[in-house]
DSSP file (Angstrom, degrees, kcal/mol; ACC not computed):
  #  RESIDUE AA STRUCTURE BP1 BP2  ACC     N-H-->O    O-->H-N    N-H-->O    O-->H-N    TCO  KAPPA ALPHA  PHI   PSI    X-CA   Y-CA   Z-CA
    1    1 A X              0   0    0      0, 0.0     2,-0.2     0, 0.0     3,-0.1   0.000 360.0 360.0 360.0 150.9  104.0   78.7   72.1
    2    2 A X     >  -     0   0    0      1,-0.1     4,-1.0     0, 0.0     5,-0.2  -0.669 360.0 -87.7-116.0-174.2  103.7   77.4   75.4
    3    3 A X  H  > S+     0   0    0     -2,-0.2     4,-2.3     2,-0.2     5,-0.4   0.973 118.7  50.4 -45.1 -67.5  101.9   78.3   78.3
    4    4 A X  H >> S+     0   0    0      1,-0.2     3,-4.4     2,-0.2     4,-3.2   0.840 107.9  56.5 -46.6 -61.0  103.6   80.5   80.0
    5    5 A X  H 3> S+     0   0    0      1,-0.3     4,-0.8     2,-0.2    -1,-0.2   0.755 114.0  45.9  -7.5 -84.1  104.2   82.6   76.7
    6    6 A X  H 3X S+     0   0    0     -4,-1.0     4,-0.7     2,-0.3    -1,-0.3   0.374 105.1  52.4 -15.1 -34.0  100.5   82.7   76.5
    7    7 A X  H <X S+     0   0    0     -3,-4.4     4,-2.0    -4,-2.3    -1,-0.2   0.808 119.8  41.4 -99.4 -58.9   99.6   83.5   79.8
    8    8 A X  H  < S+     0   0    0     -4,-3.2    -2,-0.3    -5,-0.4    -3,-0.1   0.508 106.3  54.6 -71.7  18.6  102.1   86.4   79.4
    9    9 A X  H >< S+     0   0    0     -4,-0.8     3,-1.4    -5,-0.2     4,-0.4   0.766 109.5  53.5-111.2 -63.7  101.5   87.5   76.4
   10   10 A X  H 3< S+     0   0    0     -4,-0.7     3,-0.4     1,-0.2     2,-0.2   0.772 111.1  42.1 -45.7 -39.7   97.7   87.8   77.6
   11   11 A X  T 3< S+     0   0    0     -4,-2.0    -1,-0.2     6,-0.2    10,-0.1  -0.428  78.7 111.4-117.4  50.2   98.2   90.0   80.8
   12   12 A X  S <  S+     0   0    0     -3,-1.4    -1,-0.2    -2,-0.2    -2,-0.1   0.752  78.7  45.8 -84.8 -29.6  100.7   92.2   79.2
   13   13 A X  S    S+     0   0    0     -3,-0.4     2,-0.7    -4,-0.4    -2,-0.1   0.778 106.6  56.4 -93.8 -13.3   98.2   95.2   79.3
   14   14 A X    >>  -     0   0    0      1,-0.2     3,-1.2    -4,-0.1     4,-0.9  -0.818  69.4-150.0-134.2 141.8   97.1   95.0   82.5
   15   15 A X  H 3> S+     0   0    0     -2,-0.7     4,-1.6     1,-0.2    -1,-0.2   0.644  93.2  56.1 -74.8 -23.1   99.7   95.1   85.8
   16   16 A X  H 3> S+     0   0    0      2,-0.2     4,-6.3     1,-0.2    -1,-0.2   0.955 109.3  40.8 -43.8 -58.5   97.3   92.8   88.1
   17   17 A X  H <4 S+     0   0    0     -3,-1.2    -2,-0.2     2,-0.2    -1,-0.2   0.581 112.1  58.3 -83.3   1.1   97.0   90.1   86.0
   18   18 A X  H >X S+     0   0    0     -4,-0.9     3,-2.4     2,-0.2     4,-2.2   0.906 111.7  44.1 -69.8 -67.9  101.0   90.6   85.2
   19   19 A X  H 3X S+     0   0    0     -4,-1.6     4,-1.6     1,-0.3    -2,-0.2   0.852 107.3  63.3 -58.2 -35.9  101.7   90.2   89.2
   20   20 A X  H 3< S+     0   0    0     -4,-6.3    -1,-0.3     2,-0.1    -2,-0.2   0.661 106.0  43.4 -64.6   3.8   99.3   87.3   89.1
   21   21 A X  H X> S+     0   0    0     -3,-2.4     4,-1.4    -5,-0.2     3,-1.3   0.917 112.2  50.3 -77.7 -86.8  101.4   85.6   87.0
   22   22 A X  H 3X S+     0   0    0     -4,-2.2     4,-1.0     1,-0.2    -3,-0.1   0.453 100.7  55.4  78.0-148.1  104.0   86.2   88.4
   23   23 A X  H 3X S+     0   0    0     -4,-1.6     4,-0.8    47,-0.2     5,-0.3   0.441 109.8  52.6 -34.4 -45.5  103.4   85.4   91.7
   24   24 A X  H <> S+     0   0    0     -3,-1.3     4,-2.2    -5,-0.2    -2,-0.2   0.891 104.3  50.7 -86.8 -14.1  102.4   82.2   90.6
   25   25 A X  H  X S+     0   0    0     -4,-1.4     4,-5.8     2,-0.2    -2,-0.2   0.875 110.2  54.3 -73.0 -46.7  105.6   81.3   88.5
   26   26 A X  H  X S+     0   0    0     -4,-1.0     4,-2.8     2,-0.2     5,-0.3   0.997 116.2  42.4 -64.7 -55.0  108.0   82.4   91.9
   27   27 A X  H >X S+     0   0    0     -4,-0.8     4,-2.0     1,-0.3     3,-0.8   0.907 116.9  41.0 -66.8 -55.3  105.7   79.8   93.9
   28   28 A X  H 3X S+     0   0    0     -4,-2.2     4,-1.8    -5,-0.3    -1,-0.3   0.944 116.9  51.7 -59.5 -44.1  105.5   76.9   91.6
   29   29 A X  H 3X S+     0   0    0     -4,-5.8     4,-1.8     2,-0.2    -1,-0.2   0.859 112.3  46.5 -67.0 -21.3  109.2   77.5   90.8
   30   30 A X  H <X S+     0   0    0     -4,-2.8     4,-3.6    -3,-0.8     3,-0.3   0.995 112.7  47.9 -32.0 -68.6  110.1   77.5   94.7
   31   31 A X  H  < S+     0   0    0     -4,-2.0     5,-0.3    -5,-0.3    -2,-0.2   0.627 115.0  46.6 -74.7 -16.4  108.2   74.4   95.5
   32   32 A X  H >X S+     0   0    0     -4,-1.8     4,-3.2    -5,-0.4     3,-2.4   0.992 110.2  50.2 -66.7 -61.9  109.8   72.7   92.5
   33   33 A X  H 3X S+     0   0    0     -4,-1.8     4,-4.0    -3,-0.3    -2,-0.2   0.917 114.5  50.4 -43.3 -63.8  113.4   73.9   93.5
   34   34 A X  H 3< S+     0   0    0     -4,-3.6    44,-0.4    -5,-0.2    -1,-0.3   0.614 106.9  51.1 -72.9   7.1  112.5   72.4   97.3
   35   35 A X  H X> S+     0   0    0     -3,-2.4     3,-2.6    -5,-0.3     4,-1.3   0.584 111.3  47.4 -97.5 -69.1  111.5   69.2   96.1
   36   36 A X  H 3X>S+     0   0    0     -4,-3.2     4,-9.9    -5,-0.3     5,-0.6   0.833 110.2  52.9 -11.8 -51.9  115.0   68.9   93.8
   37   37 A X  H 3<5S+     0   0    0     -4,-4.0     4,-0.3     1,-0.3    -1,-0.3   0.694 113.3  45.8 -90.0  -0.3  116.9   69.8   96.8
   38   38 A X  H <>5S+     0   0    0     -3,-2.6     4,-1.0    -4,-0.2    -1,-0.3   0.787 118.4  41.2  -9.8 -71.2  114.8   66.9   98.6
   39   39 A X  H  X>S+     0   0    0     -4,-1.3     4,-1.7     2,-0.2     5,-0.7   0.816 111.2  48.7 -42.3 -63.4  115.4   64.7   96.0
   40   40 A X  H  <5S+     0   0    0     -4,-9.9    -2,-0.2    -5,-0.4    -3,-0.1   0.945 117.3  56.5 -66.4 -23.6  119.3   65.5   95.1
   41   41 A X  H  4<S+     0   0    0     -5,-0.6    -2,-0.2    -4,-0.3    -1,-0.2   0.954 113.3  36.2 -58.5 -44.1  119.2   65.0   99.5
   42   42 A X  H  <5S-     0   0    0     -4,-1.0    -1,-0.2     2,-0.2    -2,-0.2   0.847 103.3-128.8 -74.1 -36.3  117.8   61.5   99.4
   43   43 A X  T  <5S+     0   0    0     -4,-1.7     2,-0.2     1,-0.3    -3,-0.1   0.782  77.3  73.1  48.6  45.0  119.4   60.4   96.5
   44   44 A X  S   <S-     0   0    0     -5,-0.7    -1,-0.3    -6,-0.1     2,-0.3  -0.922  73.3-117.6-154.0 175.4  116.0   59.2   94.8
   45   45 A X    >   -     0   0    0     -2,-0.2     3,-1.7     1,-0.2     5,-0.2  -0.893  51.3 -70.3-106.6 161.5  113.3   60.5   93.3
   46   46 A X  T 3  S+     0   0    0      1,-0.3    -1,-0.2    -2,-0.3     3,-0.1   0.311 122.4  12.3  -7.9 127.3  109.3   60.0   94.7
   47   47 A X  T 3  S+     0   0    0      1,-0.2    -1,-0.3    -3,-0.1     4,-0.1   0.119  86.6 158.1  88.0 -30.1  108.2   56.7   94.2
   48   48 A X    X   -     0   0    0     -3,-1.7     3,-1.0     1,-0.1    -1,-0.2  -0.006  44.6-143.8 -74.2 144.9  111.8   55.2   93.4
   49   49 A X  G >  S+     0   0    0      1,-0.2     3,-0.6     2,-0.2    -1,-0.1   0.465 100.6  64.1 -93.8 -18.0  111.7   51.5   94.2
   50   50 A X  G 3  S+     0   0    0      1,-0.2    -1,-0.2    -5,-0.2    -2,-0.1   0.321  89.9  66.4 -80.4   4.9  115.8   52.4   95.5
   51   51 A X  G X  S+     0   0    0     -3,-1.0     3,-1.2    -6,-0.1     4,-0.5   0.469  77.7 121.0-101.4   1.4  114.3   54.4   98.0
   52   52 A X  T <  S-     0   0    0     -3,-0.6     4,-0.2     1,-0.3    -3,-0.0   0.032  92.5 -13.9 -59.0 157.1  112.7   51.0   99.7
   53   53 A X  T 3  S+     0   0    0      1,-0.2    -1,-0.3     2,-0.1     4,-0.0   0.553  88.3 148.0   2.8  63.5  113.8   50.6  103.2
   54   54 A X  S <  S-     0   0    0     -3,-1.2    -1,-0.2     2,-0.1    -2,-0.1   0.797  70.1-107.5 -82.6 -24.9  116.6   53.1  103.0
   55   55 A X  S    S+     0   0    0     -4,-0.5     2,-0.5     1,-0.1    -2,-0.1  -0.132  96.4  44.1 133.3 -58.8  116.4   54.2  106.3
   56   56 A X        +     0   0    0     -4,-0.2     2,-0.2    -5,-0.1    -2,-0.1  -0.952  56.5 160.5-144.9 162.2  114.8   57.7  105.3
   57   57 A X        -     0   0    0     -2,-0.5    24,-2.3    -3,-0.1    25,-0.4  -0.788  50.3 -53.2-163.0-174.3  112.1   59.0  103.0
   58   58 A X  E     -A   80   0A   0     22,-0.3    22,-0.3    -2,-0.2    23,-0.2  -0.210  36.6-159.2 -94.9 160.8  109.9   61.8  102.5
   59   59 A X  E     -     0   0A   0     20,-3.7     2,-0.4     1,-0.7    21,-0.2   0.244  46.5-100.6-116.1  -6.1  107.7   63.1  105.6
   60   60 A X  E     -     0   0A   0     19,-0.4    19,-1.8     2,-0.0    -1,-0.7  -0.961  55.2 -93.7 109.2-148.8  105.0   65.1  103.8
   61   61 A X  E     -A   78   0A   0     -2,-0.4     2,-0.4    17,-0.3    17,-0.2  -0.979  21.4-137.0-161.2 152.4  105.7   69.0  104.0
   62   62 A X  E     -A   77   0A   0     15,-1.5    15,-3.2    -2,-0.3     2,-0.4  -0.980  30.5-110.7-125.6 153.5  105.0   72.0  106.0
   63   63 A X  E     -A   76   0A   0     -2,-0.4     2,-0.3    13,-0.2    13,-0.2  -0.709  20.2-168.7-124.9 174.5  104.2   75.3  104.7
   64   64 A X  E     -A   75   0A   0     11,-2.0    11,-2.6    -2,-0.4     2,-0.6  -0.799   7.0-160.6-116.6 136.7  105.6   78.8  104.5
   65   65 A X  E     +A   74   0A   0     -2,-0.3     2,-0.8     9,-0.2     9,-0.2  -0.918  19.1 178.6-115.9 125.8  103.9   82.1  103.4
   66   66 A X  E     -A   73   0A   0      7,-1.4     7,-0.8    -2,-0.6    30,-0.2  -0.837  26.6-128.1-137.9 143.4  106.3   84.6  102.4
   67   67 A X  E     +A   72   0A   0     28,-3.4     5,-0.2    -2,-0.8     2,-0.2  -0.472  34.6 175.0 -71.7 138.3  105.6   88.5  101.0
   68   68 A X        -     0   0    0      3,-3.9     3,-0.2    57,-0.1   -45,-0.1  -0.635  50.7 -93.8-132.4-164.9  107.5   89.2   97.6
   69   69 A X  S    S+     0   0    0      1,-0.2     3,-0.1    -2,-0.2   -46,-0.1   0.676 131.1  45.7 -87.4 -21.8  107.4   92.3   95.2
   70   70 A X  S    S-     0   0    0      1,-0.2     2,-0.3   -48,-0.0    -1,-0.2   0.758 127.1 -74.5 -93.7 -30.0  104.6   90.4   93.2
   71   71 A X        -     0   0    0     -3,-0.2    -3,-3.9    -5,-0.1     2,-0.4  -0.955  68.4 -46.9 160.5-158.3  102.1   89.1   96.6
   72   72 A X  E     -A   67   0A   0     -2,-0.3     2,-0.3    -5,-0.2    -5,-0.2  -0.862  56.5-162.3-103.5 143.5  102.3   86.5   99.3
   73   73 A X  E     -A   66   0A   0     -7,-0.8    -7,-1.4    -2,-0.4     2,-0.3  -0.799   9.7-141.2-120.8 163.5  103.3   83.1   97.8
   74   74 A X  E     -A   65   0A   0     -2,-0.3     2,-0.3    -9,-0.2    -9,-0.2  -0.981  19.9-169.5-118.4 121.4  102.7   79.9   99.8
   75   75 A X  E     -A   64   0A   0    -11,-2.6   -11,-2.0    -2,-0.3     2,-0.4  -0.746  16.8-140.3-124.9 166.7  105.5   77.3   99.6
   76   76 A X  E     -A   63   0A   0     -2,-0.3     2,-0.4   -13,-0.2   -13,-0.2  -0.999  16.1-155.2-134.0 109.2  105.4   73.5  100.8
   77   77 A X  E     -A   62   0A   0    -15,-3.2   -15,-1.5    -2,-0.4     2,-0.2  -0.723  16.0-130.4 -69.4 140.2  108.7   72.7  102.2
   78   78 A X  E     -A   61   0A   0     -2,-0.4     2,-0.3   -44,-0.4   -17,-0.3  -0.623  22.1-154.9 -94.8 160.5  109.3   68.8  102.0
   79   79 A X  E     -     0   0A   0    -19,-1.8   -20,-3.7    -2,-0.2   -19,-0.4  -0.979   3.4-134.1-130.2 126.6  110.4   67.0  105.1
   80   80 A X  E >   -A   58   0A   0     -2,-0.3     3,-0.5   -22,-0.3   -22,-0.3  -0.467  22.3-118.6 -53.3 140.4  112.4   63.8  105.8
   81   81 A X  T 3  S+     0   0    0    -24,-2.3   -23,-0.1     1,-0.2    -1,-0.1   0.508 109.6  42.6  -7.1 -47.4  111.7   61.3  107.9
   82   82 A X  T 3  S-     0   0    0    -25,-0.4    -1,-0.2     0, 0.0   -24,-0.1   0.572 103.5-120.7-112.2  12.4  114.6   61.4  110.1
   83   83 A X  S <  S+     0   0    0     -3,-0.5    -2,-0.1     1,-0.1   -24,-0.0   0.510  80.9 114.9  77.2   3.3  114.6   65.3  110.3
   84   84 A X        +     0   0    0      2,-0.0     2,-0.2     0, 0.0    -1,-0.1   0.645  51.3  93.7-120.1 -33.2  118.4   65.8  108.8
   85   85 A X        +     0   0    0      2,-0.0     2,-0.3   -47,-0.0   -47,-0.1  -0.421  46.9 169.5 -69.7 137.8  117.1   67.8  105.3
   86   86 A X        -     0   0    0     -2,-0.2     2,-0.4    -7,-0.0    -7,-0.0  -0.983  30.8-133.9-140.5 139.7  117.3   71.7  106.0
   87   87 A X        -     0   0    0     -2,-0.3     3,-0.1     1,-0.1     5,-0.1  -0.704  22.6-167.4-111.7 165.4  116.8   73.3  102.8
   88   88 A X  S    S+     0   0    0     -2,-0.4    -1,-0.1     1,-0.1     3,-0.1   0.398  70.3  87.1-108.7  12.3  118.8   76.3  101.3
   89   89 A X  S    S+     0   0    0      1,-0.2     2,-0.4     2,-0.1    -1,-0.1   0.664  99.9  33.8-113.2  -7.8  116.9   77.6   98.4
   90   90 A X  S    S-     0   0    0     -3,-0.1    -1,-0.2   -60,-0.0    -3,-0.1  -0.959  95.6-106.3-137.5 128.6  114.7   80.2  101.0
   91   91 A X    >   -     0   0    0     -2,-0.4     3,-1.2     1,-0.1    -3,-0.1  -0.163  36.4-104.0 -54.6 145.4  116.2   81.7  104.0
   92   92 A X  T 3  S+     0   0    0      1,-0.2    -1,-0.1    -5,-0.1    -4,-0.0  -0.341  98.0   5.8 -73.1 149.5  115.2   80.3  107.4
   93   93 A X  T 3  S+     0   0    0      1,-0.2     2,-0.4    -3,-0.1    -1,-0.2   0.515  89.8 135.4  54.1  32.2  112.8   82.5  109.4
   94   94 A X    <   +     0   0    0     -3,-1.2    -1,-0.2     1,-0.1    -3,-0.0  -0.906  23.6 166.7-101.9 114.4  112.2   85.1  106.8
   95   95 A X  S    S+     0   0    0     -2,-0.4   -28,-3.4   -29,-0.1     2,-0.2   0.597  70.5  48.3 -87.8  -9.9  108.5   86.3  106.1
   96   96 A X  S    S-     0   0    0    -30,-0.2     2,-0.2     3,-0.0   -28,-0.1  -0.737  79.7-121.9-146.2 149.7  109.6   89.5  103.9
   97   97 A X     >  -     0   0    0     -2,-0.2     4,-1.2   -31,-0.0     3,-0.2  -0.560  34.9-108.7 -93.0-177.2  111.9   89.9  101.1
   98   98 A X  T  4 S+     0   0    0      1,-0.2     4,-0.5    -2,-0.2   -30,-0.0   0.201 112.1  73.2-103.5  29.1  114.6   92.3  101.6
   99   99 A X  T >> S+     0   0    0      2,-0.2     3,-2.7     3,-0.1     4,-1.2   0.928  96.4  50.1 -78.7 -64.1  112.9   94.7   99.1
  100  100 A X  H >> S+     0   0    0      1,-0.4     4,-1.9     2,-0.2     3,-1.0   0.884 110.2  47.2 -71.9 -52.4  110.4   95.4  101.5
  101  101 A X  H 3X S+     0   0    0     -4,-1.2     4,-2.1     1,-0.3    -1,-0.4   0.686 108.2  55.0 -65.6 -16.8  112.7   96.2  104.0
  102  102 A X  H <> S+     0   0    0     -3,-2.7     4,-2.9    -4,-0.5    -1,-0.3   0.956 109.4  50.0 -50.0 -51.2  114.9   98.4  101.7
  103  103 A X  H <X S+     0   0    0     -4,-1.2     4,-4.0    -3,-1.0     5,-0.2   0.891 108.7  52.1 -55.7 -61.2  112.0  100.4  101.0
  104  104 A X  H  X S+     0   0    0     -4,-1.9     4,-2.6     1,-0.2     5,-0.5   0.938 110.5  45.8 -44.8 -49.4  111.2  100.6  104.6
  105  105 A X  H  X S+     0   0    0     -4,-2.1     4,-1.9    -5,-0.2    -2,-0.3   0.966 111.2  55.1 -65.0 -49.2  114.6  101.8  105.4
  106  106 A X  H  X S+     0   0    0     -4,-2.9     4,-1.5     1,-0.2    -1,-0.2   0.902 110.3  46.9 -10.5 -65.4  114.5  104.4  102.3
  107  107 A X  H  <>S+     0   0    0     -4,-4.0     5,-1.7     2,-0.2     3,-0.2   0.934 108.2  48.9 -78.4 -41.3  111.2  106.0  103.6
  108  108 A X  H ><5S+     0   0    0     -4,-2.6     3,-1.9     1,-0.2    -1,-0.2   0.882 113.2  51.6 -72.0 -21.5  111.9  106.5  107.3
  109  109 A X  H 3<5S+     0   0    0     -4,-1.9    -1,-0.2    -5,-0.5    -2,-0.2   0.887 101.1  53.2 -87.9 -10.6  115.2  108.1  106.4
  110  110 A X  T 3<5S-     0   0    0     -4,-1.5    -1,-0.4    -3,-0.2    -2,-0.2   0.342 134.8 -92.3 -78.6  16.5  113.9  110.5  104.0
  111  111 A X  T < 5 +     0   0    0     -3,-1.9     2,-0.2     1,-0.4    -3,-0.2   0.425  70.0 152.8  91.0  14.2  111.2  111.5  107.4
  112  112 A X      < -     0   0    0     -5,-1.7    -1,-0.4     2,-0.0     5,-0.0  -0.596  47.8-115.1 -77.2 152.1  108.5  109.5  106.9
  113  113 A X     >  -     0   0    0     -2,-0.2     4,-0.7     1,-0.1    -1,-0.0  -0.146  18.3-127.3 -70.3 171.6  106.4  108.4  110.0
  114  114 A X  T  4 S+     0   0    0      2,-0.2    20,-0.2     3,-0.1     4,-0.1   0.729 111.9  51.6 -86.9 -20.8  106.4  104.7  110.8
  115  115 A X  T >> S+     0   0    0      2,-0.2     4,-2.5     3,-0.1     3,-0.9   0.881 109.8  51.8 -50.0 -58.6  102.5  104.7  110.9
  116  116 A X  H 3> S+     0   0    0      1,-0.2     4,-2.8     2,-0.2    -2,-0.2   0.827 108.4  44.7 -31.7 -51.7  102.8  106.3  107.8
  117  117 A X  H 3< S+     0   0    0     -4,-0.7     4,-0.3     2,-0.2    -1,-0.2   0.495 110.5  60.3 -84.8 -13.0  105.1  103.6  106.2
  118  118 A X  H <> S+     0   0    0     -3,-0.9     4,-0.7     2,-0.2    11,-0.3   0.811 113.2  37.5 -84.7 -62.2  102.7  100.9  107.8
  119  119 A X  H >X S+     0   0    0     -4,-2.5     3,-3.3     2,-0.2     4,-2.7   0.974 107.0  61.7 -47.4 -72.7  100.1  102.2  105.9
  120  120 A X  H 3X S+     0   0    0     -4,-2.8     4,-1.3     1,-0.3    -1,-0.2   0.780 116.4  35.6 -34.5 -51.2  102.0  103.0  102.9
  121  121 A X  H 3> S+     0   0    0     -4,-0.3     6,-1.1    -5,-0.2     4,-0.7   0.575 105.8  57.4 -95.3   6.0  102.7   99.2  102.6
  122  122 A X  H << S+     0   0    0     -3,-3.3    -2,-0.2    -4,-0.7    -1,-0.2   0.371 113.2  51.8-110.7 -28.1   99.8   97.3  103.8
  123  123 A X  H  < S+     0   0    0     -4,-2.7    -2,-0.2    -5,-0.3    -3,-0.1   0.875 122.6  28.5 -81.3 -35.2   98.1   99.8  100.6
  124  124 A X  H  < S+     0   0    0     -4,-1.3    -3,-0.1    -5,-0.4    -2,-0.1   0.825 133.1  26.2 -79.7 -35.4  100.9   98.6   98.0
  125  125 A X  S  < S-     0   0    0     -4,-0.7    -3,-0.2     2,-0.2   -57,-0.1   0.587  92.3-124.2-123.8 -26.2  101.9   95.5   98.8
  126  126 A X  S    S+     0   0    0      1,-0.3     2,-0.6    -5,-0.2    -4,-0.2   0.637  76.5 119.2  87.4   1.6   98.9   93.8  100.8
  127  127 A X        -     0   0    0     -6,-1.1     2,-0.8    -9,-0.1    -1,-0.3  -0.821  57.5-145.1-120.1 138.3  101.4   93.2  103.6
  128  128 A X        -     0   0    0     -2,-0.6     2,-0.1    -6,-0.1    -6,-0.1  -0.681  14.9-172.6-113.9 133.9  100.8   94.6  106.6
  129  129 A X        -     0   0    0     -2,-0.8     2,-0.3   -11,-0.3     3,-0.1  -0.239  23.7-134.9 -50.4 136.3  103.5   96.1  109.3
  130  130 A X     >  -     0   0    0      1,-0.1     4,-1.3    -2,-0.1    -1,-0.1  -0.723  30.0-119.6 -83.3 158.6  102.9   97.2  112.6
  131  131 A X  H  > S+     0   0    0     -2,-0.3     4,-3.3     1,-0.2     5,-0.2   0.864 115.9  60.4 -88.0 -17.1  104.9  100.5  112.9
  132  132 A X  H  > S+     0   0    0      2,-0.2     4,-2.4     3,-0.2     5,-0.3   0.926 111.3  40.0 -66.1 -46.9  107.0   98.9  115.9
  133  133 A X  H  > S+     0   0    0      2,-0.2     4,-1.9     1,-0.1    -1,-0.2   0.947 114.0  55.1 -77.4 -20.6  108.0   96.3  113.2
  134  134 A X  H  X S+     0   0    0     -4,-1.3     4,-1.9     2,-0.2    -2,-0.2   0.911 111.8  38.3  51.6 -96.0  108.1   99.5  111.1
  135  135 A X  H  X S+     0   0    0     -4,-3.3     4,-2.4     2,-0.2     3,-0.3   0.799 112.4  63.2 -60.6 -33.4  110.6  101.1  113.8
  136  136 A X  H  X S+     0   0    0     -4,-2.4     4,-2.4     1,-0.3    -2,-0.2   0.986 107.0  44.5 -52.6 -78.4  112.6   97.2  114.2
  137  137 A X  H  < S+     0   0    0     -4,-1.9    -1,-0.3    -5,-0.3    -2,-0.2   0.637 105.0  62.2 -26.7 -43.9  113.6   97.3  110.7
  138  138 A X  H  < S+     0   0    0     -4,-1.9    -1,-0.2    -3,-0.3    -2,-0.2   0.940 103.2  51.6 -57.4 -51.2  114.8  101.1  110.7
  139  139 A X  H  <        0   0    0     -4,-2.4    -1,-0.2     1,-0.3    -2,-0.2   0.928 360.0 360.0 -78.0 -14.7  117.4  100.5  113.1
  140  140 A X     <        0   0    0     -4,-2.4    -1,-0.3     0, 0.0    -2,-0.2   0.583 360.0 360.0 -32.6 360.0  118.8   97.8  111.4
């Protein structure tokens, strides 16, 4: 068996340690998936002695925190040198998945308040809305 097997196997009974899990699989599988698309971008991998004085090379990273169904994950976007990788594998300028925001739209149209719905998700999910971002989202 291998880890992961193991790890889930272990937090089958109780729904925390399921959503830590997870949670942790979605982020390590991002930050893998944005190093690849780094890597197929350079056309080398870390270290590669063919990456010598290409012209461009890795910059470090900045990072992104973004709410899913599971927690907040933290991902490390890589960066080039010369600025020209933009990566695809997480949409730009998105904090939220579009669960949460279904959900939102769900609940105000059956008449729930947007205070309400603020609440309601700040209790469930650990992220919290303002009801004005609340109200943004509905009229989408």
């Amino acid at each position: 068996m291998n880890d992961f097997t193991k790890n889930i196997t272990q937090a089958l009974f109780n729904q925390d340690k399921i959503n830590d899990l997870l949670r942790h699989e979605i982020q390590q599988a991002a930050n893998d998936l944005l190093e690849a698309e780094l890597t197929a971008f350079l056309g080398y991998n870390p270290y590669a002695r063919n990456g010598w004085n290409t012209g461009n090379s890795r910059n470090g990273a900045y990072f992104r925190k973004i709410d899913t169904q599971f927690g907040s994950i933290e991902v490390q976007v890589p960066r080039d040198r010369n600025g020209m990788f933009h990566q695809h594998t997480l949409p730009d300028y998105k904090q939220h998945t579009d669960l949460l925001e279904d959900m939102v739209v769900k609940l105000y149209s059956k008449g729930v308040t947007t205070r309400e719905i603020a609440n309601l998700i700040e209790k469930m999910y650990g992220s919290h809305y303002s009801p004005a971002q609340v109200s943004n989202i509905s009229k989408q």
